[in-house]
C-alpha positions in Angstrom: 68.9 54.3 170.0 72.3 54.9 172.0 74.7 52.1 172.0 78.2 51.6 173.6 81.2 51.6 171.0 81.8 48.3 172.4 78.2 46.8 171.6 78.8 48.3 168.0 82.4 46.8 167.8 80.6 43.1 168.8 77.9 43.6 166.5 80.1 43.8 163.3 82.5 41.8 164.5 85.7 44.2 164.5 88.1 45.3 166.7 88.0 47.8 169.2 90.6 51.0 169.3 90.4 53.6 172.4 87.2 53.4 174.8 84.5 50.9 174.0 82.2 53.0 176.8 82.1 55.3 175.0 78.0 56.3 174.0 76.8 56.0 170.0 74.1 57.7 169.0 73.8 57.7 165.3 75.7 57.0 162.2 76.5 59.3 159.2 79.2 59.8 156.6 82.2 62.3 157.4 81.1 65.7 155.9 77.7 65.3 157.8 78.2 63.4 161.2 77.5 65.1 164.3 78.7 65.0 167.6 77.4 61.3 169.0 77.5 59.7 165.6 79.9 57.1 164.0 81.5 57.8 160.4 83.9 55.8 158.2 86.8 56.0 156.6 87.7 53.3 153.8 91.4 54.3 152.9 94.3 56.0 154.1 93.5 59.7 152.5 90.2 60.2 154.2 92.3 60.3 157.3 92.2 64.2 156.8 88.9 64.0 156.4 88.5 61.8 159.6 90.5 64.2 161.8 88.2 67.6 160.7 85.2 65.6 161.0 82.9 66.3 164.4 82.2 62.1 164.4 82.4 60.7 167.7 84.3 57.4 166.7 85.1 55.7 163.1 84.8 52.6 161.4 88.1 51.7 159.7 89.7 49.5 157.5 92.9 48.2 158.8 96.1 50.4 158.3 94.0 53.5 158.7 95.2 56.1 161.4 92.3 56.5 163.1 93.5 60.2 164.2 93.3 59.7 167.6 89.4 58.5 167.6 88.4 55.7 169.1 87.4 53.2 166.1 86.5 49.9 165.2 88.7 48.2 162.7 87.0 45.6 160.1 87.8 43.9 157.2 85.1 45.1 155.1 84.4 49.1 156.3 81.0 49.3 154.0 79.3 46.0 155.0 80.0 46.9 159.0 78.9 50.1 158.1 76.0 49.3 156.4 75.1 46.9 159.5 75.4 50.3 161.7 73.2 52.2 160.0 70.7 49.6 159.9 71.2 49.4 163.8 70.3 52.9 163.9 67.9 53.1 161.4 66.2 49.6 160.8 64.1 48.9 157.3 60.7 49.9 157.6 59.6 46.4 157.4 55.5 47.2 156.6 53.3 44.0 157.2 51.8 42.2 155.3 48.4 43.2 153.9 45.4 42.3 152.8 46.2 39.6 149.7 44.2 41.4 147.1 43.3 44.7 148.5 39.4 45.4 148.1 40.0 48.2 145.4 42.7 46.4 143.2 41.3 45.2 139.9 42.0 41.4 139.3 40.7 39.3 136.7 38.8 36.2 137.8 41.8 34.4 135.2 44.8 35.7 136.8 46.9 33.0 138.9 48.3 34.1 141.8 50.8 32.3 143.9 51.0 31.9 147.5 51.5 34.9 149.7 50.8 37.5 147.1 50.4 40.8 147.8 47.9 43.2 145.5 47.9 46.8 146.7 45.2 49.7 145.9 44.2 50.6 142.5 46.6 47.8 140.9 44.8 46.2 137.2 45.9 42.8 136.9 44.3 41.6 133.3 43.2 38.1 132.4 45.6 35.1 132.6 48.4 36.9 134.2 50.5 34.4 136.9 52.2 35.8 139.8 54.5 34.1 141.4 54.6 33.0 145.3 55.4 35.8 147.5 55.1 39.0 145.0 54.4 42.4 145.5 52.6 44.5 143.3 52.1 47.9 144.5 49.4 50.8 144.3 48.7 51.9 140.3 50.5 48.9 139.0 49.1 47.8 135.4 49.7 44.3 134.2 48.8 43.4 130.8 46.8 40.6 130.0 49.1 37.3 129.3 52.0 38.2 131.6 54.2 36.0 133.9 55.5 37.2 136.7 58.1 35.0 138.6 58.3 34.5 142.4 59.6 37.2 144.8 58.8 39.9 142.2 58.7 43.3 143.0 56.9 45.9 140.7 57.1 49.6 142.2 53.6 52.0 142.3 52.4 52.8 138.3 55.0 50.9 136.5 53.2 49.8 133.3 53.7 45.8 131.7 52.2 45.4 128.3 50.7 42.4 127.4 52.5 38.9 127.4 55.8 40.6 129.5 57.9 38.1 131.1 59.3 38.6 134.6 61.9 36.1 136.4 62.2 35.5 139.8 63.4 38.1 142.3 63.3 41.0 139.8 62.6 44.6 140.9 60.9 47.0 138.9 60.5 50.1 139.8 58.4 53.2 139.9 57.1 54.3 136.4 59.2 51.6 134.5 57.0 50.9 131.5 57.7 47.3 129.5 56.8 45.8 126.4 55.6 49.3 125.0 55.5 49.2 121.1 59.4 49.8 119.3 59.7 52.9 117.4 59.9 50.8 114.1 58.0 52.4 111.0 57.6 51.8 107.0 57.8 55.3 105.3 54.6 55.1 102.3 53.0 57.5 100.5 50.6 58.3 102.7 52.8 58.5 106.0 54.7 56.5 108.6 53.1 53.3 108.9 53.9 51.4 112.5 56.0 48.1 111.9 54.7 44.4 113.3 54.4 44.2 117.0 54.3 41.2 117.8 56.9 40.2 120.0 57.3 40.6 124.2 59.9 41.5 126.6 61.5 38.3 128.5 63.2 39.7 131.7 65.4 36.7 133.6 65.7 36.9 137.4 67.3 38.9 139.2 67.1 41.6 137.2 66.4 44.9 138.5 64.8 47.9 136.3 65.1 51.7 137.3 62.6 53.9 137.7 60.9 55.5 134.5 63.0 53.0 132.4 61.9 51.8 129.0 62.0 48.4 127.5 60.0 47.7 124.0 58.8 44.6 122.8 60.5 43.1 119.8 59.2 43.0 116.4 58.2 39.0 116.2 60.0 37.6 119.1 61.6 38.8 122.6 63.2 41.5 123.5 65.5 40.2 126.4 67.2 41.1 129.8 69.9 38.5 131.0 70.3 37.4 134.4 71.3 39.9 136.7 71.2 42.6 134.8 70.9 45.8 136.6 69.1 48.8 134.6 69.4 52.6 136.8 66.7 55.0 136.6 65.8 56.7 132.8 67.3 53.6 130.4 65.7 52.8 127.1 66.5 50.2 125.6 64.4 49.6 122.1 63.2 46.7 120.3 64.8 43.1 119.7 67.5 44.4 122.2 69.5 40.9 123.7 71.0 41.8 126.7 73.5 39.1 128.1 74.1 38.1 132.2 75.0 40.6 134.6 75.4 43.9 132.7 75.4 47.1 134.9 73.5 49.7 132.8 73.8 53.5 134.0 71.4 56.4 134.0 70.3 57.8 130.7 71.9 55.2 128.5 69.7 54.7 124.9 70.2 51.2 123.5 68.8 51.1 119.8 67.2 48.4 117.9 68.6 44.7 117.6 71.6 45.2 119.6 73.1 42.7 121.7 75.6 42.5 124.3 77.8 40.0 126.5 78.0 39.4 130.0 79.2 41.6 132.2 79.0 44.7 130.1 79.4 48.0 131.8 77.5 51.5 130.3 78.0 54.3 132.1 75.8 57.7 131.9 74.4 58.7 128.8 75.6 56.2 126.6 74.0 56.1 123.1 74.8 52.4 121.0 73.0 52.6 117.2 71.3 49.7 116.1 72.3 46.1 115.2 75.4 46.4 117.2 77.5 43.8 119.4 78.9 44.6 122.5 81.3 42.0 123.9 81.7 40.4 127.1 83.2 42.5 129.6 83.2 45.5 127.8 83.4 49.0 129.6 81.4 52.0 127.5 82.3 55.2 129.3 80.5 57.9 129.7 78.5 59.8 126.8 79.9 57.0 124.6 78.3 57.0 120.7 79.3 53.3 119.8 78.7 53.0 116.1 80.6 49.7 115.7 80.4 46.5 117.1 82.8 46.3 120.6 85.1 43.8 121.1 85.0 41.8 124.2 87.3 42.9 127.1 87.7 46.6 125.4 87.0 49.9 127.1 86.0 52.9 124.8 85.7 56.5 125.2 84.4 59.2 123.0 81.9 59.9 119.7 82.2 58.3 118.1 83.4 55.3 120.6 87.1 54.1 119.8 89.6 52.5 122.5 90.1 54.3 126.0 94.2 54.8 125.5 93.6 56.1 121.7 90.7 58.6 123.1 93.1 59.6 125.8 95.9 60.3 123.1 93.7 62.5 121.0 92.3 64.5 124.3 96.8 64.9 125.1 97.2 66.4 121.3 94.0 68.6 121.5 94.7 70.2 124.8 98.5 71.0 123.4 96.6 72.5 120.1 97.2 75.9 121.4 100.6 76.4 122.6 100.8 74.5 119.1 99.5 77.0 117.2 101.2 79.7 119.0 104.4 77.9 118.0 103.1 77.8 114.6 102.8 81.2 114.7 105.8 82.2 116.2 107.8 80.1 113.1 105.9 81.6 110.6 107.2 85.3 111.9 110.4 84.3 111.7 109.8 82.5 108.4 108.2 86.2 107.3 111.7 87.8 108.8 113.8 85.5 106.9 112.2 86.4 103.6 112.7 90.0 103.8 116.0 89.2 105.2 116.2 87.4 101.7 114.6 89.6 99.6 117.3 92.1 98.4 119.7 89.4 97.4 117.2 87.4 95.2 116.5 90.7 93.6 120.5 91.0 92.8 121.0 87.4 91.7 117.8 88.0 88.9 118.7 91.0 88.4 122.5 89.4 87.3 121.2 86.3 85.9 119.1 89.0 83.2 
């Protein structure tokens, strides 16, 4: 889909630097663009980057040298180069099918809203509600009892156990499973015996779930997902969990039992937060985090277990001196050895005096 610099410059509404003629032909990012593509550059230092690259043209942010390319300046480079890329590669925008597809499985209870969609080999079980305009794609099992919300999207074999609750506009995608029983056991005599599950998982809208991400049902009531909340691929979070508004939850994070958190709460990769903790608002757990205590609000921890970023960074200063420290330990410890044989033949005089 060639199009003129110019057309490109109009499109995202920037300005235009060197010859708007000049022919488009794709879109990439620096390190990969080819001769005919457009690239960006978002700050000042990729300006190296810019001038090695073989990109045809750039889309800058203002201040930016654009090396002697021509360029279209903007005010935001990702959203007008997000709009590029979709100009040269559009959404594959499938149409609409079937409402229930012949060899979905739908109970004669469930409730579906207007404009449903109901892909192959989907199991929707008795007295489910979809809302208007959902998706639910191929291999998709919904539990009897579950409400799903408007404008849902639930991504091929994801798995909702019985009595889940999904909000408006929430994704879910491939191979999430939720409302699957917590890991909650009595030890007896004769084994582990598996706790009361009686509870559900209440997701709010706008709340997106990663693929193969894990959220149990609580013991006797909810297990809950605020508002917003965005959950990346390979996340478990475990029974009676109370997640606040808005919290950004990274790959491989484990959230245990009866935890709760604020809004706005930030875990990055790998995470691990032990049960019947509080995580306040705003918080920021770095990486590989083990929080073992509750977090105050605000506060961004480092380390296992988790205590405050600038007392983490501290300790990682001391251990990384530890050895030219030792070799300075051992270095006065020599000398301390010298001194004593120095010393030795006068000691022996003075007791030998003194008796």
């Amino acid at each position: 889909m060639a199009t003129t610099l110019a057309q490109l410059a109009e499109l995202v509404g920037g300005t235009l630097v060197g010859d708007g003629s000049l022919t488009i032909t794709g879109a990439a990012t620096l390190d990969t663009a080819a001769a005919g593509d457009i690239s960006l550059a978002d700050s000042a230092d990729r300006c190296r980057d810019l001038q090695q690259s073989a990109a045809a043209a750039a889309v800058l942010a203002a201040g930016v040298d654009p090396c002697g390319k021509p360029a279209i300046v903007v005010a935001d480079v990702h959203a007008a180069f997000a709009a590029v890329v979709q100009h040269f590669r559009p959404r594959r925008q499938a149409g609409r099918s079937r409402r229930v597809h012949p060899q979905a499985v739908v109970s004669q209870s469930a409730r579906l809203g207007r404009d449903v969609e109901i892909h192959p080999y989907a199991v929707i079980g008795h007295d489910v509600t979809i809302g208007e305009g959902s998706t639910i794609h191929s291999g998709v099992s919904i539990a009897p009892g579950c409400v799903i919300g408007a404008g849902v999207t639930i991504f091929p074999n994801a798995v909702l156990y019985e009595d889940t609750r999904v909000g408006d506009r929430t994704i879910i995608h491939a191979g999430a499973v939720l409302g699957a029983y917590g890991f909650g056991y009595k030890s007896t005599a004769a084994g582990h015996e598996l706790s009361a599950q009686l509870g559900y998982v209440e997701i709010h809208e706008d709340v997106e779930v990663g693929a193969c991400a894990t959220i149990d049902r609580g013991t006797y009531g909810p297990t809950v997902i605020g508002a917003g909340t965005k959950i990346d691929n390979q996340v478990m979070i475990a029974h009676n969990c109370r997640l606040g508004r808005h919290n950004l939850i990274c790959s491989q994070v484990g959230i245990a039992g009866s935890t709760t958190t604020g809004d706005y709460v930030v875990m990055a990769g790998q995470v691990g937060v032990r049960d019947h903790v509080h995580i306040g608002e705003g918080a920021v757990l770095c990486s590989k985090a083990g929080v073992s205590n509750d977090v105050a609000a605000g506060i961004e921890v480092l380390g296992s277990p988790a205590t405050p970023l600038r007392q983490q960074k501290l300790q990682f200063a001391a251990i990384s001196k530890l050895p030219e420290m030792r070799r300075e330990f051992r270095r006065l410890q020599r000398e301390v050895e010298a001194l004593q044989q120095q010393l030795a033949p006068t000691q022996a005089s003075a007791q030998e005096k003194a008796a």
